[in-house]
N, C-alpha and C positions, 0 to 999 in steps of 0.2 A: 717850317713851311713845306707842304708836299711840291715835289718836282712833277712837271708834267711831261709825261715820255714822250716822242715822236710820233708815238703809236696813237697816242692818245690825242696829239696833234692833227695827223691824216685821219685819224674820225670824226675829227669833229669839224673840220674842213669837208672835209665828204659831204656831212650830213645837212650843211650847211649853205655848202653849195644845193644839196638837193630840194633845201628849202624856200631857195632862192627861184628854182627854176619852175616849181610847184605854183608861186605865186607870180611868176612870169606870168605863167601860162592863164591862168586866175584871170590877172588884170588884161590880159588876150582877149581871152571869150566876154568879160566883161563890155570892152568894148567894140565886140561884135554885137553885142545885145541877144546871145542866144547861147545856149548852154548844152554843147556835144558831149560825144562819149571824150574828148581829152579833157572836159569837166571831170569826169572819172577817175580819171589816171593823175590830174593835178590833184585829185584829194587823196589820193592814194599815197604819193608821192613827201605830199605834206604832212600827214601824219604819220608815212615812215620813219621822216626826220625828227618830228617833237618824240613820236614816240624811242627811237634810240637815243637821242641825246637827250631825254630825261632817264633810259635804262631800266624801262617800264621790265620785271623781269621775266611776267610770266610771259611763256611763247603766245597760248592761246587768246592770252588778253589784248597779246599785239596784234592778233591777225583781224579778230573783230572789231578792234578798232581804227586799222587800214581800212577793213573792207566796208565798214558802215561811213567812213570817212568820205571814202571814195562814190558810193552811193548818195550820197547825201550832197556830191557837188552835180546834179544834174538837175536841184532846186535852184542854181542861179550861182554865179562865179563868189558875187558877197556871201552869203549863207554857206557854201563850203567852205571859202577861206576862214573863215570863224570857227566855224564846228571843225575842220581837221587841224584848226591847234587847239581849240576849247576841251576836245573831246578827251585826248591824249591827256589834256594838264589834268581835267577834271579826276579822270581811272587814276592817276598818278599821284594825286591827293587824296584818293578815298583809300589805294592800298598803303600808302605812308600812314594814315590813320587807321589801319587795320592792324597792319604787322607790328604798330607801337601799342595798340589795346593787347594783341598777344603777348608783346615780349613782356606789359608790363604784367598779366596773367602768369606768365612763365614767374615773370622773378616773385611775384606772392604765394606761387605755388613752395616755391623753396625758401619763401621767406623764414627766419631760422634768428634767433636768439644764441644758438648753441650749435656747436657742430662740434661732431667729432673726428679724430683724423688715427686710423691705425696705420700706424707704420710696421715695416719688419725688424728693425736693430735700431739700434741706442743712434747709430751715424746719421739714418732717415729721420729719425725726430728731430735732431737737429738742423738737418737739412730742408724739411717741408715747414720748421716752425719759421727759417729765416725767409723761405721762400713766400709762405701766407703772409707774412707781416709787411714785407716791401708791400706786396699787391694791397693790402688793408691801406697799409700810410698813403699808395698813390691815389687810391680812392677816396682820400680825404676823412677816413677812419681815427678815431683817438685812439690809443693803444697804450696798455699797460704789457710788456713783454718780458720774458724771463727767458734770460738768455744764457744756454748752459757754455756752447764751445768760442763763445765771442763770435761766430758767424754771421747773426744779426747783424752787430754791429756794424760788423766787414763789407757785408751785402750792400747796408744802406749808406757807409761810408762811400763805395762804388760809385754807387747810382747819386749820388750828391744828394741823398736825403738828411735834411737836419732831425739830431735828436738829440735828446740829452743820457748819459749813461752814466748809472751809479751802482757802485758797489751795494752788495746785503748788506753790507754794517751798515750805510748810510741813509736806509730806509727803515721807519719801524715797523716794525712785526708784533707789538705787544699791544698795539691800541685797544682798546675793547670795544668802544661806541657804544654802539647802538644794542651790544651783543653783552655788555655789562661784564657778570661774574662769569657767567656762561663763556666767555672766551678761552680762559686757561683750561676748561675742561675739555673742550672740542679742541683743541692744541694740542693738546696731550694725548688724545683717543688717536688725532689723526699721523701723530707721532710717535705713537705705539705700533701701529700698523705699517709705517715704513721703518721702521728699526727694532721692533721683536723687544723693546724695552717696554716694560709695563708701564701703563698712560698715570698708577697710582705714583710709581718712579720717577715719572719725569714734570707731572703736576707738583709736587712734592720739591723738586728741584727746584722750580721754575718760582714758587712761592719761596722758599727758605730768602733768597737775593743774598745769605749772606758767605762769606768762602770758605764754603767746606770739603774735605775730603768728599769726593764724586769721582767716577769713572771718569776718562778720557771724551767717553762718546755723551754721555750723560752732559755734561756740561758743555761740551758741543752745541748736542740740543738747547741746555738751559740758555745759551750765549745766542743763537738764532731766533728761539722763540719772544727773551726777556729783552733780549738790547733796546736801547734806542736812539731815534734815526726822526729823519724828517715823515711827516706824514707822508703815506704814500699816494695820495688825493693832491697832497701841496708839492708834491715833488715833479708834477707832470708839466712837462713846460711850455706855453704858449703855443710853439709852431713844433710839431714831430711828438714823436710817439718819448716815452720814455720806457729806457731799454736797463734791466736790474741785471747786471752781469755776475753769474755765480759759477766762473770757470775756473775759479782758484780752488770750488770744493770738491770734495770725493763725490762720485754717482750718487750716494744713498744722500748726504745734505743736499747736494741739488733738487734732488725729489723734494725734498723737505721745506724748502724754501720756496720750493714752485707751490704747494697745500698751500703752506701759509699765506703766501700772497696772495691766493683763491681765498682764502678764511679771510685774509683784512680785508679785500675789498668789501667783505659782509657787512665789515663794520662799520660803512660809511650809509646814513640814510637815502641819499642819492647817491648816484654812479652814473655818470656822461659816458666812462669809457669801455673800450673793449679788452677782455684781457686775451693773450695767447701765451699759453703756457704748456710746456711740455711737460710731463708726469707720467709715471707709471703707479708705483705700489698702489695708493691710494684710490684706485679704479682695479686692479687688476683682478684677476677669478683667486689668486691664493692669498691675497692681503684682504679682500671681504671675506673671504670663506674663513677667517685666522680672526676675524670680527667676530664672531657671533654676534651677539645680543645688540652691536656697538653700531648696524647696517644702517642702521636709520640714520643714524647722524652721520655719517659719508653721505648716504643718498641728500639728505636736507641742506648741505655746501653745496653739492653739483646740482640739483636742482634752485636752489638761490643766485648761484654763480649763472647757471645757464639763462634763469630770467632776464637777465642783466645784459649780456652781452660774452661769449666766451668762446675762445676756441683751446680746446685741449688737443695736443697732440702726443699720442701714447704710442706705447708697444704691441705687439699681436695676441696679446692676452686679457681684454677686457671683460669683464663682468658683466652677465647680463642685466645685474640691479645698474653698475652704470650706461652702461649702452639704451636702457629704456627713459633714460631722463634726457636725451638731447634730440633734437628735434631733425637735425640729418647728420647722417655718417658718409664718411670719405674711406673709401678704404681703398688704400695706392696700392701700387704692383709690388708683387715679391712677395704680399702677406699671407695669398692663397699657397703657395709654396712652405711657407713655414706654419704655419696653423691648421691645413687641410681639413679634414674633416672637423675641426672644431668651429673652423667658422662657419660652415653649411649651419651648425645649431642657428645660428641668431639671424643669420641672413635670410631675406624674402625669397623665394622662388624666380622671381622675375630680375633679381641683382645677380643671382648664381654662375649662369653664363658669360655675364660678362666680367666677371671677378676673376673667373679663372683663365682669362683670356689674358690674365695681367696685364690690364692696364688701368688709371687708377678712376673708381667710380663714385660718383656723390648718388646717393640713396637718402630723397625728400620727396616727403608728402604722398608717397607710394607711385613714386617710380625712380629709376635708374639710368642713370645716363653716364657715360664716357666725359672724363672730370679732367679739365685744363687748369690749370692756373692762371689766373687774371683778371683782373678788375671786375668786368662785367658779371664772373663767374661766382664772382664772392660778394656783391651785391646783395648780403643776405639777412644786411642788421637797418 
């Protein structure tokens, strides 16, 4: 429950008092039966008071509606005392439904399925994905999250948010749905691209199921891609987000496991949730360019993923083929610093300025604005 200051006490005692004394004077002249210039000055007085303690904000709007207040009590004590509080509530209703048309304008303008968030270092991805996510869960968001340094957890641990958290082996990653045979093959392309292993290698893995001499990493992958685990649709639990903790892998599995979870949510014909997932390779300018031919099917996840609900949170090196599929970009401080002239490539004209001023900006619907973190702000799915 909000406290009410002293401050906020003696004004509205003030205002209060001065409303009293407005209609004093009112019910005065009333019963003089004649309506002077302190007609005036009680309408003036009256609508001084509704209008501060309703905190009508524009100055201009106050003063015309004092001063037509106060004009308007020289029709007769009744007639003023009406119109200098009528007047006041009415302007005070009409901008309440003004500035809620705007705001709700504002937030369709940046309405957004997908956003993307570049960060500077491996530590800020992790730190802006646990920070989105608190803000997503208080907003009443469903969340699928993948959580590389356990921070998530930690954060919403903090804040008394409930959630449920499961290890990668306890989720599957091999479902195929809706996505059939076509699964192991975009698994494979998209696991080729974060580990330099050929997508024929580790398709080939990923089918044999049975234990054979493999590399170390080869079966790594075959072990992240093939296990299984609870659905990751049936793993989401009632109240709070559910958080896939992969802080026991090396960087390059974490990656991997963040794709894949992007790829299984594909395979679900509906999807309720939002997911937030941190990743690099699989978006970045040297892991598409190391694509060739294979571009298309990275863009056709991130674009699938993004219709749905997504927030990716990556490194300073994104790809233009990714960067064109999400519908607004965040890009936080420090990035201009480490990417410099590479980011001027993809950035608007009008985001430029204030990128470099570091500090962190959301760039929707063709314009740029200075980016907080918080409920209202993320208000985007």
């Amino acid at each position: 429950m909000r406290k009410i200051s002293r401050k906020d006490c003696l004004r509205i005692l003030l205002f209060t008092i001065s409303l009293l004394l407005g209609t004093i004077i009112f019910i005065a002249e009333a019963y003089s039966g004649k309506a002077g210039f302190s007609s005036i000055i009680a309408g003036m007085i009256v609508s001084f008071s509704v209008v501060h303690l309703l905190r009508i904000e524009s100055k201009r709007l106050r003063v015309v509606c004092i001063l037509i207040s106060g004009m308007m009590g020289i029709l007769g004590p009744a007639f003023g005392l009406s119109l200098s509080i009528l007047l006041p509530m009415t302007l005070f209703l009409l901008t309440s439904i003004i500035k809620t048309k705007q705001e709700a304008r504002s937030v369709r303008k940046s309405y957004s399925r997908g956003i993307l968030v570049i960060t500077p270092s491996i530590g800020s991805i992790c730190n802006f994905t646990a920070q989105i996510s608190l803000y997503l869960v208080i907003s009443g968001k469903k969340l699928v999250i993948v959580d590389w340094d356990g921070s998530v957890s930690e954060i919403l641990r903090e804040r008394g948010v409930p959630f449920r958290q499961a290890g990668w082996r306890d989720i599957s990653l091999s479902y195929p749905g809706r996505l059939g045979p076509n699964y192991v093959a975009v698994a494979s392309v998209i696991s080729s691209l974060i580990t330099g292993i050929g997508a024929e290698i580790i398709a080939s893995a990923i089918k044999e199921r049975a234990s054979v001499e493999l590399p170390e990493t080869v079966r790594l992958i075959r072990d992240i891609i093939a296990h299984e685990g609870v659905l990751l649709d049936d793993a989401i639990p009632g109240l709070g987000p559910l958080i896939i903790n992969v802080s026991d892998l090396d960087l390059m599995s974490r990656d991997l496991v963040s794709a894949l979870v992007m790829l299984q949510s594909l395979s679900f014909g509906y999807r309720d949730f939002i997911l937030v997932i941190p990743i690099i390779s699989p978006i970045s300018e040297n892991s598409l360019r190391a694509a060739g031919g294979r571009v298309d099917i990275v863009e056709w996840v991130i674009r699938e993923a993004v219709k749905r609900g997504c927030v990716i949170v990556t490194g300073p090196e994104p790809s233009i083929v990714a960067l064109r599929e999400f519908d607004s970009l965040i890009v936080t401080r420090g990035v201009y610093s480490v990417m410099g002239r590479d980011l001027n490539k993809f950035l608007p004209n009008y985001a430029k300025k204030l990128v470099k001023n570091e500090a962190d900006v959301l760039i929707s619907g063709g314009s740029a604005e200075p980016f907080q973190i918080g409920v209202s702000s993320l208000d985007m799915f």
